[in-house]
Backbone as JSON, one array per atom type, in Angstrom:
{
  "sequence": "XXXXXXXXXXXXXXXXXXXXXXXXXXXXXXXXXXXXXXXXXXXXXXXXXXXXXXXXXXXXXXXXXXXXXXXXXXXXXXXXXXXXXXXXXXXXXXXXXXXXXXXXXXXXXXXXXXXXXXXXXXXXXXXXXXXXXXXXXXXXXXXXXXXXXXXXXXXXX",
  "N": [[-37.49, -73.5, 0.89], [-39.21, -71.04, -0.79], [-41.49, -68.32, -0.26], [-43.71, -65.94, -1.39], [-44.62, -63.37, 0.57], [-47.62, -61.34, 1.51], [-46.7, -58.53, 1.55], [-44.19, -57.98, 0.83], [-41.29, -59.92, -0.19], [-40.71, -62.59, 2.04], [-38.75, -65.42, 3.06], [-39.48, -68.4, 3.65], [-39.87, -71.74, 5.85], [-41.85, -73.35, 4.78], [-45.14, -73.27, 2.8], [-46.87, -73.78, 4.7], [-45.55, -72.66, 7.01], [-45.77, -69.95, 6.11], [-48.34, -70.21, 6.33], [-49.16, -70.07, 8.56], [-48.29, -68.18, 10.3], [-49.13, -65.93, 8.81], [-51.75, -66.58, 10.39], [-50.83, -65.55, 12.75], [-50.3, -63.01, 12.12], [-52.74, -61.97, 12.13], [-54.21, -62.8, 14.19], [-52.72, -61.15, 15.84], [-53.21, -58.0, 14.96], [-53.5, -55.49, 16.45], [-51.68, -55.19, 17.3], [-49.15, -54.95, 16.17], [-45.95, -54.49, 15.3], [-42.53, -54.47, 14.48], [-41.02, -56.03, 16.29], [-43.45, -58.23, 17.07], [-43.74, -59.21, 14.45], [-41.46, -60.55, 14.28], [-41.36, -61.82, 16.47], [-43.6, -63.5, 15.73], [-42.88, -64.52, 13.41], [-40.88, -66.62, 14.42], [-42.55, -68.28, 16.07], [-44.2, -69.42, 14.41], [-42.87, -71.09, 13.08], [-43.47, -74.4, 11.53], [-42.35, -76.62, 13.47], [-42.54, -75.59, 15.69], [-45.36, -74.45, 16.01], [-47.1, -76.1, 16.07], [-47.18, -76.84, 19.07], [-48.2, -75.55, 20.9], [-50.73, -74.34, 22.3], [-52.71, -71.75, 21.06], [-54.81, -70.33, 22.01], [-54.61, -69.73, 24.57], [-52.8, -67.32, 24.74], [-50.96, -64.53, 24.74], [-49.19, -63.24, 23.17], [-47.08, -63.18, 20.19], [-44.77, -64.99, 21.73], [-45.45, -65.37, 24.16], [-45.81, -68.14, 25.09], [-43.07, -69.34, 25.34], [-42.49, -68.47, 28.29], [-42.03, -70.01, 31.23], [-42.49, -71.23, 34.29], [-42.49, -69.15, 37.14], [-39.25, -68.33, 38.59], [-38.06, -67.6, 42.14], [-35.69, -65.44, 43.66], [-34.03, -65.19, 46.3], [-32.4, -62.15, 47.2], [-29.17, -60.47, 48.56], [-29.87, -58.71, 50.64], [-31.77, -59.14, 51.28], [-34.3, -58.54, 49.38], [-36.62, -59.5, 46.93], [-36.41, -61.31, 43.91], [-36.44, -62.68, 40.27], [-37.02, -65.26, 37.54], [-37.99, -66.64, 34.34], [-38.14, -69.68, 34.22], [-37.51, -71.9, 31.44], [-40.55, -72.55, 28.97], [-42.24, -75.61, 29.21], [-42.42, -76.42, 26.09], [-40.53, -75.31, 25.14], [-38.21, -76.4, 25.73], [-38.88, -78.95, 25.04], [-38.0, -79.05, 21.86], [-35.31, -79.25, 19.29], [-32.15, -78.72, 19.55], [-30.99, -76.83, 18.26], [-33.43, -75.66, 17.27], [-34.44, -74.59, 19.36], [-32.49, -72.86, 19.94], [-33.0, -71.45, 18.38], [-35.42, -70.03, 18.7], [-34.6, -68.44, 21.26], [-33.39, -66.52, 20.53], [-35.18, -65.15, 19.15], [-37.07, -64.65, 21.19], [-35.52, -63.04, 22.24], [-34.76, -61.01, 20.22], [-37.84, -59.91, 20.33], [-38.05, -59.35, 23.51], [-36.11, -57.65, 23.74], [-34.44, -58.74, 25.71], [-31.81, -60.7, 27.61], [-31.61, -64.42, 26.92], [-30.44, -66.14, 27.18], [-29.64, -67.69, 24.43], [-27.16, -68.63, 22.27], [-25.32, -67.71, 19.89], [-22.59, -68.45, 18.41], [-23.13, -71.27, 19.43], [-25.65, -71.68, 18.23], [-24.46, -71.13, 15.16], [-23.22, -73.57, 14.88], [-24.73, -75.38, 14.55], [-26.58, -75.15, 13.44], [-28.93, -75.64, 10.57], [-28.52, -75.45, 6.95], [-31.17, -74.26, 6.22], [-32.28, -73.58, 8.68], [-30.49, -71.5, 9.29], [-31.45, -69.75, 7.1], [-33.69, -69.56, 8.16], [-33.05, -67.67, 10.39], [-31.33, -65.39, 9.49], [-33.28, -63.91, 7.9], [-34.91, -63.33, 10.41], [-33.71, -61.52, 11.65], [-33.85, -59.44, 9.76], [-36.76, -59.02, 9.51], [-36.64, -57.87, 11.9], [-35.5, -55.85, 11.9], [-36.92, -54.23, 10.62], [-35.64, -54.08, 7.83], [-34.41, -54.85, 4.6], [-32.16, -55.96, 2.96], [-31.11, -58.21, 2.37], [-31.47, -60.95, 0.02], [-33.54, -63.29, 0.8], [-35.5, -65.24, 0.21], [-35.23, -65.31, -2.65], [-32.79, -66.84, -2.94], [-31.73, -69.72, -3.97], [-32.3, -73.05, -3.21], [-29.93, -74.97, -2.31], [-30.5, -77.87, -2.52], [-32.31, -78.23, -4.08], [-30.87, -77.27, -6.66], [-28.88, -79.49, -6.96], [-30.69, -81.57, -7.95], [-31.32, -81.14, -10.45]],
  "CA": [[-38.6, -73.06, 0.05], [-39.65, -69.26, -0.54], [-42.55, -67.79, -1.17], [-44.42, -64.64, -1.59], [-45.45, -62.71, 1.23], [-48.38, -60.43, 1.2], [-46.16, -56.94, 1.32], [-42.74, -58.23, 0.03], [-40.84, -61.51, -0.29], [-39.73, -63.74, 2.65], [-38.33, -66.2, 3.18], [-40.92, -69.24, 4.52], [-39.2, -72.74, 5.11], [-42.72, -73.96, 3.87], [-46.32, -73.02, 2.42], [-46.99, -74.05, 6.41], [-45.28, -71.52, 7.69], [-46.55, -68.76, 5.88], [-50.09, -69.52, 6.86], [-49.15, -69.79, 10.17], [-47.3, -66.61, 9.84], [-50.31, -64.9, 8.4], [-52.96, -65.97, 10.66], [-50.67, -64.81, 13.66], [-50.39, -62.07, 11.89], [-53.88, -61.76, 11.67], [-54.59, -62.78, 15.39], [-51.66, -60.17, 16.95], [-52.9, -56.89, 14.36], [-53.48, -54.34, 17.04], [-50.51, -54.78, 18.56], [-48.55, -55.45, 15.2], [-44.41, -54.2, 15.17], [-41.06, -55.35, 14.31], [-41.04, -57.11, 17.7], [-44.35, -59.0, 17.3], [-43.37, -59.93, 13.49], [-40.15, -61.13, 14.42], [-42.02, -62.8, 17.11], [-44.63, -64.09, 15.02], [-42.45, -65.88, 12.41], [-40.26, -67.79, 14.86], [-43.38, -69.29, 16.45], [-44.87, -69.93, 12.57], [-42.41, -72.63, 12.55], [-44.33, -75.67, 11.7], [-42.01, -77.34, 14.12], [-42.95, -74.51, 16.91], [-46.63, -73.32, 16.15], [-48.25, -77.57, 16.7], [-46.88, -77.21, 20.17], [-48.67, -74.19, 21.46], [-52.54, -73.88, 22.57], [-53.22, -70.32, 20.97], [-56.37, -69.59, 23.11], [-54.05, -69.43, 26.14], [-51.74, -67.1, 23.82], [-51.42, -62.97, 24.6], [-48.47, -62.78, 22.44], [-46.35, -64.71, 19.95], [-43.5, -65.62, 22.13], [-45.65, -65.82, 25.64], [-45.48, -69.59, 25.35], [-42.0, -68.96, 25.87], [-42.41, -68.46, 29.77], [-42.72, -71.29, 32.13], [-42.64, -71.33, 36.03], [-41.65, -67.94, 37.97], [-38.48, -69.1, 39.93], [-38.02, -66.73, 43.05], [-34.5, -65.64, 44.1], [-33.97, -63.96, 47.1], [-30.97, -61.49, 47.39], [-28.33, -60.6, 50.21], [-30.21, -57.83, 51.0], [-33.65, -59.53, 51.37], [-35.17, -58.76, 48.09], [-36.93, -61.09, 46.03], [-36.5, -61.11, 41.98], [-36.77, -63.66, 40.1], [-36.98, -65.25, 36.96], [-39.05, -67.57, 33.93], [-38.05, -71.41, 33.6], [-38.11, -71.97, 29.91], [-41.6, -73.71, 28.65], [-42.06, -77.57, 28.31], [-42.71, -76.75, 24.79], [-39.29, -75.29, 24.33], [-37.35, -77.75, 26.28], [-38.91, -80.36, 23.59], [-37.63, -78.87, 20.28], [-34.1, -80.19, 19.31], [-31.36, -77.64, 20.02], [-31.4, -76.09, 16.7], [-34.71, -75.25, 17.45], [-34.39, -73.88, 20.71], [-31.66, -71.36, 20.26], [-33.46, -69.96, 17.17], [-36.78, -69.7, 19.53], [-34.16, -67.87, 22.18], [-32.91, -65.54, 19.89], [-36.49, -64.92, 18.66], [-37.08, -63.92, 22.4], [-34.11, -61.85, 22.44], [-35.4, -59.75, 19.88], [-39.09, -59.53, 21.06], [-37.74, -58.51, 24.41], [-34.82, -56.18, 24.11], [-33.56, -58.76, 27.14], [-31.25, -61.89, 26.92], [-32.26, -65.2, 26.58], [-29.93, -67.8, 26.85], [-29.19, -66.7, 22.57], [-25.71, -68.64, 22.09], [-24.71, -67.2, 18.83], [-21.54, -69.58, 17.97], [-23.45, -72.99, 18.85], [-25.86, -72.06, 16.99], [-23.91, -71.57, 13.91], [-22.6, -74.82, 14.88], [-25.66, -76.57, 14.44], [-28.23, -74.82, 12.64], [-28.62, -76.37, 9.0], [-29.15, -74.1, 5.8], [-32.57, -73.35, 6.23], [-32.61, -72.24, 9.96], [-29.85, -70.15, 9.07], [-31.66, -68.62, 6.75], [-34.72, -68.55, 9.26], [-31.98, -66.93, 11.75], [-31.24, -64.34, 9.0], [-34.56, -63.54, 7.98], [-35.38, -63.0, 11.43], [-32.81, -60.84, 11.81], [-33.84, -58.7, 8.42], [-37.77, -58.88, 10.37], [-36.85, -57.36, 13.43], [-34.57, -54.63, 11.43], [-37.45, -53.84, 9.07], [-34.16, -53.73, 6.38], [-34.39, -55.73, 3.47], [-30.91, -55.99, 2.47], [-30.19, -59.92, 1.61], [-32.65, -61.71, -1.1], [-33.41, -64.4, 1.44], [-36.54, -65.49, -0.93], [-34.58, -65.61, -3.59], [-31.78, -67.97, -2.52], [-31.7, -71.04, -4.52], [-31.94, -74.38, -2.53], [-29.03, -76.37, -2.54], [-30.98, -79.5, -2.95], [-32.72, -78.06, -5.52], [-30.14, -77.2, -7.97], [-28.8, -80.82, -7.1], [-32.01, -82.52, -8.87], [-31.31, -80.71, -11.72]],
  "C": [[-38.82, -71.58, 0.3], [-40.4, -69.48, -1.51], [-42.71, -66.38, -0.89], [-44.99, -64.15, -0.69], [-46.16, -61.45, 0.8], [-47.63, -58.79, 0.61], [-44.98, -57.38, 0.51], [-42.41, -59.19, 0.64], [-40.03, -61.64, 0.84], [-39.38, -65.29, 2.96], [-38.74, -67.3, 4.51], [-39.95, -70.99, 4.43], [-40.39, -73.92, 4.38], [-44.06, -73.15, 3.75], [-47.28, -72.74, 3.96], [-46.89, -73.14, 7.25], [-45.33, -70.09, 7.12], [-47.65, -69.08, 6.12], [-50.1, -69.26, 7.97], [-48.58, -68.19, 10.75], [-48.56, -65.78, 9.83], [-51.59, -65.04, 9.3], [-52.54, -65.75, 12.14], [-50.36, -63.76, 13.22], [-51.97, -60.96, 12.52], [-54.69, -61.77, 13.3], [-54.33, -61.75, 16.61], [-51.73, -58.67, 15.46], [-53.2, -55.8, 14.63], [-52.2, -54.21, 17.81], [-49.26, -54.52, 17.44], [-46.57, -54.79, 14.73], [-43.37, -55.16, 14.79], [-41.23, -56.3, 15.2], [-42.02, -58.05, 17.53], [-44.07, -59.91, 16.07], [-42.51, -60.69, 13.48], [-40.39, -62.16, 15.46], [-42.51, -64.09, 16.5], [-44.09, -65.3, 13.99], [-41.81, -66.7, 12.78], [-41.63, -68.94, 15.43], [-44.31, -69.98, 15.12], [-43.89, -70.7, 12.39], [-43.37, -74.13, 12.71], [-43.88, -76.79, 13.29], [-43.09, -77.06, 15.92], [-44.86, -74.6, 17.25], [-47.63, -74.59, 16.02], [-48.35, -77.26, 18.29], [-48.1, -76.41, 21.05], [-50.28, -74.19, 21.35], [-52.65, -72.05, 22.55], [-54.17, -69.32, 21.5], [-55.64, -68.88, 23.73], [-52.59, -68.09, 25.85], [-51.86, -64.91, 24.03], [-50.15, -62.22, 23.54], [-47.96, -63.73, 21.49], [-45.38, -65.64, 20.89], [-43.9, -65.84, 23.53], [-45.65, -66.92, 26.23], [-43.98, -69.95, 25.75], [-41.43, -69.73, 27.31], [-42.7, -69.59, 30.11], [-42.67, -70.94, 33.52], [-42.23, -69.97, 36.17], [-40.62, -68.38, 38.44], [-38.33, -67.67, 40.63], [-36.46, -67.13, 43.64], [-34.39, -64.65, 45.03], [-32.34, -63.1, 47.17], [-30.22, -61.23, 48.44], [-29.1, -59.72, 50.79], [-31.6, -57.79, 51.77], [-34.54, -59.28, 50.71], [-35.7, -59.65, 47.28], [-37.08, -60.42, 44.67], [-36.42, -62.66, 41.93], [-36.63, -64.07, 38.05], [-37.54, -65.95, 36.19], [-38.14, -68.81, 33.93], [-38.31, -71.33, 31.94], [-39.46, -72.6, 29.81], [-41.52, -75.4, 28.66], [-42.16, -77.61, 26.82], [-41.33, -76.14, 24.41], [-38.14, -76.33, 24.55], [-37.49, -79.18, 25.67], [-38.4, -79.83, 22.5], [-35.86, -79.01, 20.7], [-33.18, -78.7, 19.58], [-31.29, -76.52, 19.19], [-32.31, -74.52, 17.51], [-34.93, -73.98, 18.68], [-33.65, -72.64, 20.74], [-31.9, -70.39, 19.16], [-34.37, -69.38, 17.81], [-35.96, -68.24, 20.48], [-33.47, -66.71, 21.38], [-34.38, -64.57, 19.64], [-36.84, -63.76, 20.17], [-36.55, -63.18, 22.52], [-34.83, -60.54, 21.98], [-36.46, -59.0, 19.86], [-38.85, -58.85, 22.11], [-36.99, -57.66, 24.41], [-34.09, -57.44, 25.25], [-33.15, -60.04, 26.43], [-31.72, -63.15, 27.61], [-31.4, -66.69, 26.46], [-29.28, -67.92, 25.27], [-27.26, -67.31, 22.65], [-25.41, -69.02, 20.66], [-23.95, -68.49, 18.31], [-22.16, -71.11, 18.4], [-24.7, -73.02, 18.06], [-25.92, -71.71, 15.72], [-23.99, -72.69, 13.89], [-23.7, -75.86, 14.67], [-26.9, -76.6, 13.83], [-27.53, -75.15, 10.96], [-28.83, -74.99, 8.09], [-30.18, -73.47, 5.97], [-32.68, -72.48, 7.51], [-31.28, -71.25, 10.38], [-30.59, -69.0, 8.49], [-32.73, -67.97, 7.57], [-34.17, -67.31, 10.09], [-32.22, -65.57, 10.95], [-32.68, -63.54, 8.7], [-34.97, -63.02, 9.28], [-34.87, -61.96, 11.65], [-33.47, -59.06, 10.98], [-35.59, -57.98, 9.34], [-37.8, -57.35, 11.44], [-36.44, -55.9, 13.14], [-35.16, -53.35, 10.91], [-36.68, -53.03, 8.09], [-34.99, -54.9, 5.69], [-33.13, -55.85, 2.62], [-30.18, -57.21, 1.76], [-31.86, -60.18, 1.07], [-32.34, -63.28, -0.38], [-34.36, -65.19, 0.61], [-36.2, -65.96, -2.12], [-33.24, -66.65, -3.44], [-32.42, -69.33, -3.05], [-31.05, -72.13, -3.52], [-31.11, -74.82, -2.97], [-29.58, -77.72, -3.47], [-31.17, -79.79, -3.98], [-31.93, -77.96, -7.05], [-29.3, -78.99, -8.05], [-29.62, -81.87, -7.9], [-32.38, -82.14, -10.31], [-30.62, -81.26, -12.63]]
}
């Protein structure tokens, strides 16, 4: 499904996820960049944006994080690193490596983001989410993701 966003057309896989879209827009608009938008619309997945208690929320993608783990080094340094969420470790794989990409491009850092599985497993639409996201983070507008005629749809014709 595509609809009409406020400034110019993207590509929403429902009515759902443009509101959700718009009122993290609307919640994150002092901070508001590529990064937060590109944020903002992976967690505006209907699938994503039930899971998540927004109170507890300082960014789109801070639900993200889960535990600290602590690693000490040869040297005797301690670093360390996040555990994924319980709320990402529930969405189906799909799901997960579009979320980790999402992260990717919010942080600048990597994320677990494996490209080739998920081609391998993302359906039409969260391709096009993928792309879209992509287009987001770029602020390009180069593919008519909006405009892309459903499959299904021309099938019922």
């Amino acid at each position: 499904m595509s609809v009409k966003a406020t400034s110019h057309a993207l590509f929403f896989v429902s009515e759902q996820h443009q509101s959700n879209y718009e009122q993290l827009q609307s919640r994150f608009k002092s901070f508001w960049s590529s990064e937060y938008a590109a944020g903002a619309y992976i967690a505006a997945l209907p699938e994503v944006f039930y899971r998540i208690k927004w109170d507890d929320e300082d960014s789109p993608l801070s639900w993200y994080f889960g535990e600290w783990v602590v690693i000490k080094g040869d040297n005797g340094e301690e670093d360390g690193f996040h555990n994924e969420s319980e709320i990402v470790t529930g969405l189906s794989s799909s799901y997960k490596l579009l979320v980790r990409a999402g992260v990717e491009l919010f942080t600048g850092r990597l994320h677990k983001f494996d490209l080739q599985l998920f081609l391998g497993n993302a359906d039409t639409e969260l391709y096009r989410v993928f792309l879209q996201l992509l287009e987001i983070r770029r602020k390009s507008s180069i593919l008519n993701l909006a405009g892309v005629a459903d499959p299904e749809d021309e099938k019922e014709s």
